[in-house]
N, C-alpha and C positions, 0 to 999 in steps of 0.2 A: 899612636892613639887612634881609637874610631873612632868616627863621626855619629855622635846621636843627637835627634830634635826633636822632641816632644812638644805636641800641641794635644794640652789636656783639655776637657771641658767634666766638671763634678758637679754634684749636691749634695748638701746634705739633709737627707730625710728624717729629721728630728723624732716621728714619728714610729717610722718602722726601725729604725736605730741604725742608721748603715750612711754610706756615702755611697752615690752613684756614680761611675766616672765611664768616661768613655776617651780614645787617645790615638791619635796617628803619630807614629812612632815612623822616622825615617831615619835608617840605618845606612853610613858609607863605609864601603870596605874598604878601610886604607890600611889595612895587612897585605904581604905577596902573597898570602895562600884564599884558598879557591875554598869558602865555607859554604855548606852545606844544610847544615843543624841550627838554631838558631834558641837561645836560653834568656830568660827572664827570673827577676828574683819576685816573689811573693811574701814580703817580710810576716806582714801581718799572722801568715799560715802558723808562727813559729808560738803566737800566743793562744795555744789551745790544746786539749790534750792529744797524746801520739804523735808531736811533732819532735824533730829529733832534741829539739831544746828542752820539750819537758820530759821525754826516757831519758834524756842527760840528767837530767835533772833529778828525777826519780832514783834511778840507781845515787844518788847521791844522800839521798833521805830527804830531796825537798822535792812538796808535792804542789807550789803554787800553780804553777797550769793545769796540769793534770787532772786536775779536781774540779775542776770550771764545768759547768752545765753551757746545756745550747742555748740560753740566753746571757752567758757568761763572758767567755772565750771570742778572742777576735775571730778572725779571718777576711780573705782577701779571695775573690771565688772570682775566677777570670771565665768567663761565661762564653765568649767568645774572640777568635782572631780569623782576622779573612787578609787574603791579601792580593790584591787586583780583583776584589769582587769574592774568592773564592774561601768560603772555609776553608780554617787546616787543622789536623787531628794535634791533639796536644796531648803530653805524654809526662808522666811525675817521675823521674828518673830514683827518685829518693822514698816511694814511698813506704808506708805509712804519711812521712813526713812531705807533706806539699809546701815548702817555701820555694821549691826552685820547678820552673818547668818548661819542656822543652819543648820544638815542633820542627821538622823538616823542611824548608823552602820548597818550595815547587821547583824552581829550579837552584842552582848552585848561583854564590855570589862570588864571585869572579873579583880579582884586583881590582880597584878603583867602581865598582860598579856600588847603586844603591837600590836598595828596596825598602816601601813602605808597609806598615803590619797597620791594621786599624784592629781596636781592641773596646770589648768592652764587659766591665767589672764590674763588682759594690767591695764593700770593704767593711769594718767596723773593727777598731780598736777592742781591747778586752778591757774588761771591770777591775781587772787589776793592773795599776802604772807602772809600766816597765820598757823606757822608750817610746811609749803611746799610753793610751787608757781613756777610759771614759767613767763620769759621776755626773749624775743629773744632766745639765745640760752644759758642761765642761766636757770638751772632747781635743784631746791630746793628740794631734794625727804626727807621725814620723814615718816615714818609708809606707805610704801610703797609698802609693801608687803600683804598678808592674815599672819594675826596675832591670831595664838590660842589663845580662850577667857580663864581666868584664872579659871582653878576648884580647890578651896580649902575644908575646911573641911563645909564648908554650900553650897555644889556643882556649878555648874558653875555658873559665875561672865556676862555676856550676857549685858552689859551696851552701850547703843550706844553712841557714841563721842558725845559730847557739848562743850560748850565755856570752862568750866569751869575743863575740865581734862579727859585724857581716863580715 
């Protein structure tokens, strides 16, 4: 298993309808192998249309995300990550569909070595409850965060949310 710490700091801005969060994320490599890439999951991405959960969905005859307007539909919009100071370019491996996304280390993370990512997001649950949701001023948060994708012993795990399970 790796080693991950999360020290979040959020709000929620009742107002503009979203959560603020911001996060130092410190990562220990305790794999033998030397990674390079580095992946985060965006659940939230998955409640809105064109995410791979709702064309899943779609091809299936149900339209609940898909049909969400921009004041509807979650999302999870990671704004930036720096790491020693420095931006790094972020990349949606999946797109259309943004739940997962990924970025390059500056340098490689070596056996036992750790690196910190500082991150900062907003977020908003969708209008429709499915694992999250929001009505009035009832807000539902699940996977609301940037969520490190899992690297085991067949390297990282990079799966975008579907109906069927992170």
């Amino acid at each position: 298993p790796q080693g991950v710490e999360y020290r979040i700091e959020a709000r929620l801005d009742e107002a503009a309808q979203q959560l603020e969060g911001r996060a130092r994320v410190r990562y220990r490599n305790n794999s033998p192998d030397t990674i390079a890439d580095f992946y985060f999951h965006l659940y939230l991405n998955a409640f809105r249309p064109n995410s791979l959960w709702a064309r899943t969905d779609l091809s299936n005859g149900i339209t609940t995300f898909q049909e969400l307007g921009p004041d509807e539909h979650g999302f999870e919009r990671l704004h930036s990550v720096t790491i020693g100071g420095n931006a790094v370019p972020l990349r949606y491996p999946f797109a259309p569909d943004s739940t997962i996304v990924g970025l390059q280390l500056p340098q490689p993370l070596t056996p036992g070595a750790s690196v910190e990512l500082d991150l900062r997001w907003d977020a908003r649950p969708s209008s429709v409850p499915r694992r999250q949701g929001r009505a009035g001023r009832q807000w539902d948060f699940a996977q609301w965060y940037p969520r490190v994708v899992v690297y085991d012993d067949e390297g990282w795990r990079p799966h975008p949310l579907y109906r069927q399970g992170e």
